[in-house]
C-alpha positions in Angstrom: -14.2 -19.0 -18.9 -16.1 -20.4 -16.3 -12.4 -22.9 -15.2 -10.5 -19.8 -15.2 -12.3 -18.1 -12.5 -12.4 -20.7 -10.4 -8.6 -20.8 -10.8 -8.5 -17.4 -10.2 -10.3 -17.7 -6.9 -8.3 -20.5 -5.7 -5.5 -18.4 -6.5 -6.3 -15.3 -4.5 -7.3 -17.3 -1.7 -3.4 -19.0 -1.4 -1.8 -16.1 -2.7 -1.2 -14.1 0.6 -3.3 -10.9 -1.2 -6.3 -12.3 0.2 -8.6 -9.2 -0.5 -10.2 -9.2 3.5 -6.5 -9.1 4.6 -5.6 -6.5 1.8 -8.6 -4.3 2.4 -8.1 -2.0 5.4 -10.9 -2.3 7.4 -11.5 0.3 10.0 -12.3 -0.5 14.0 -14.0 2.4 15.4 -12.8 0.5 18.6 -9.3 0.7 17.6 -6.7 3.2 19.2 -4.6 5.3 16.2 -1.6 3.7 17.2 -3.4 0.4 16.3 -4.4 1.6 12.9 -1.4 2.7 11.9 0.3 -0.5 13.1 -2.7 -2.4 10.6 -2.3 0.3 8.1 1.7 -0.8 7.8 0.5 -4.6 8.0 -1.5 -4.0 4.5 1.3 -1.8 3.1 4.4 -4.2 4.0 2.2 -6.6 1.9 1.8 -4.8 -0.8 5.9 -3.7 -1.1 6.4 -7.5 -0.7 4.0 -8.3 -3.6 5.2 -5.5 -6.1 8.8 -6.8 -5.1 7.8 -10.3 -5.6 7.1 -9.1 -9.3 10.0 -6.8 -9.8 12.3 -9.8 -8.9 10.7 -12.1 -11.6 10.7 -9.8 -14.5 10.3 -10.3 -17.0 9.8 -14.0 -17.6 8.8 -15.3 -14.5 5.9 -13.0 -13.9 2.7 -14.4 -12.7 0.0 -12.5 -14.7 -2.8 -13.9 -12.6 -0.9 -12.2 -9.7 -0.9 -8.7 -11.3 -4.3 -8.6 -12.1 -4.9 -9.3 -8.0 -2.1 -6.7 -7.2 -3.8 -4.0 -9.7 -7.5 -4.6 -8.2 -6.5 -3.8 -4.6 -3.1 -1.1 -4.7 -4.9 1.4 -5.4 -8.0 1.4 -3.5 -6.3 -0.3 -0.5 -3.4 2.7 -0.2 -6.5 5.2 -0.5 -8.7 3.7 2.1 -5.3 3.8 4.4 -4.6 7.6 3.8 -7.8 8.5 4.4 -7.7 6.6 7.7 -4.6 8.0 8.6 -5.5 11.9 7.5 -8.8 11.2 9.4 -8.1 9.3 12.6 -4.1 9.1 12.9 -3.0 12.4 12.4 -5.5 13.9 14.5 -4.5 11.8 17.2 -0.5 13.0 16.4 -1.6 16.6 16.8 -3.1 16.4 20.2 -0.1 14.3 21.1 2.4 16.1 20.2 1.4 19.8 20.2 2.1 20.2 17.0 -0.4 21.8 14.7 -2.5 20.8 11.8 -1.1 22.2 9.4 3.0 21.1 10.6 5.4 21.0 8.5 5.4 17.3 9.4 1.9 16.1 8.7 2.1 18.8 5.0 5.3 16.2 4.1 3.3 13.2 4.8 -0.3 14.5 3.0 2.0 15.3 0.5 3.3 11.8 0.1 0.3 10.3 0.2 -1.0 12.4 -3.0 2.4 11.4 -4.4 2.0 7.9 -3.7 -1.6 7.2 -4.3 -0.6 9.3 -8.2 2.4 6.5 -8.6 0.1 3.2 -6.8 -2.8 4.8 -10.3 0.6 3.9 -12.6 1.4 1.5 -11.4 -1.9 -0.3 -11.4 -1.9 0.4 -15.6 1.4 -1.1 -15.8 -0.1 -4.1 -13.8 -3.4 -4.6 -15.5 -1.4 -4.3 -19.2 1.4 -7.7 -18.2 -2.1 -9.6 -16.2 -3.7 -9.0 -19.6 -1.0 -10.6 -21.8 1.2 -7.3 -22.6 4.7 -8.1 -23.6 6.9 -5.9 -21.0 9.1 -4.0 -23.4 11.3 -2.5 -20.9 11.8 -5.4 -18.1 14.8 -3.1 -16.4 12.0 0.3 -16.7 9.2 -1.5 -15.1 11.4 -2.9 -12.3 12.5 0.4 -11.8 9.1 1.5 -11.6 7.7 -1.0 -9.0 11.0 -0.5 -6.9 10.1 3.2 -6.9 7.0 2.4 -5.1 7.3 0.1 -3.1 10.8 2.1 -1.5 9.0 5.3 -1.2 6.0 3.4 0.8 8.6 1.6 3.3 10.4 4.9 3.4 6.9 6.9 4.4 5.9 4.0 7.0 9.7 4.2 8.2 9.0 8.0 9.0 6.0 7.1 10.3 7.0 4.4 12.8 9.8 6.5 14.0 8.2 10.1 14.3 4.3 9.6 14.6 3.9 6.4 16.5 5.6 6.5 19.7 4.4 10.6 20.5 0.8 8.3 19.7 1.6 5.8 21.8 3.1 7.9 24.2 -0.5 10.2 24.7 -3.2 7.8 23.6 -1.4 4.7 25.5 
């Protein structure tokens, strides 16, 4: 027992999901534009991961990986929307005149709930192949980590394009 942790450790610390990188960390110092920009960081990292193990189903999956992915999507994407609802989109509204309640920032609270719901099922699908569970449906849980992963690039794409430069733009 006492081996496998210490592989485990090793592991996480060469693995790229180092938990301080994965963990989003707020600066109070930091503008919004700059915790967006680190809030994309952790979340490109996370797509690459969940892509790194939709690409080796369903024999080449690294079940020590999974475990690691399924301790830090979920708590990671919700410590990032609450960043972003708290410090980002405040930021958006003074720079842009739009207000709170926009039909822009609604869509983007919305897909946060939508994701953080899909990042909960996915982290059970994770946590069942880390613990040994034979993937019945390889081309189903591909699917399923695809779906993620897209939707989150798709959100930060929206993000990058609409939200950040108007932040930029204001809060220089």
């Amino acid at each position: 027992m006492a081996t496998r942790i210490k592989q485990a450790r090793r592991a996480q610390r060469t693995d790229g999901l180092v938990e301080a990188k994965i963990r989003f960390v707020q600066d109070p110092s930091a503008s919004p534009g700059d915790l967006l920009r680190r809030a994309h960081e952790v979340k490109r990292d996370l797509c690459s991961a969940l892509e790194q193990i939709a690409d080796a189903l369903p024999d080449g999956v690294d079940r020590m990986r999974c475990l690691r992915l399924a301790n830090v999507l979920a708590p990671a994407l919700r410590d990032i929307h609450v960043c972003e609802e708290m410090k980002v989109f405040p930021a958006y509204v003074v720079a842009s005149g739009e207000e709170r309640d926009s039909q822009t920032l609604r869509r983007l609270r919305a897909e946060h709930v939508e994701d953080q719901c899909f990042a909960d099922e996915v982290t059970e699908v994770l946590m069942a192949i880390g613990h040994g569970d034979h993937i019945r449906n390889a081309e189903a849980t591909g699917f399923m980590l695809r779906g993620l992963f897209e939707t989150m690039r798709r959100h930060m794409a929206f993000e990058s394009e609409h939200l950040l430069p108007r932040i930029e733009a204001w809060h220089g």
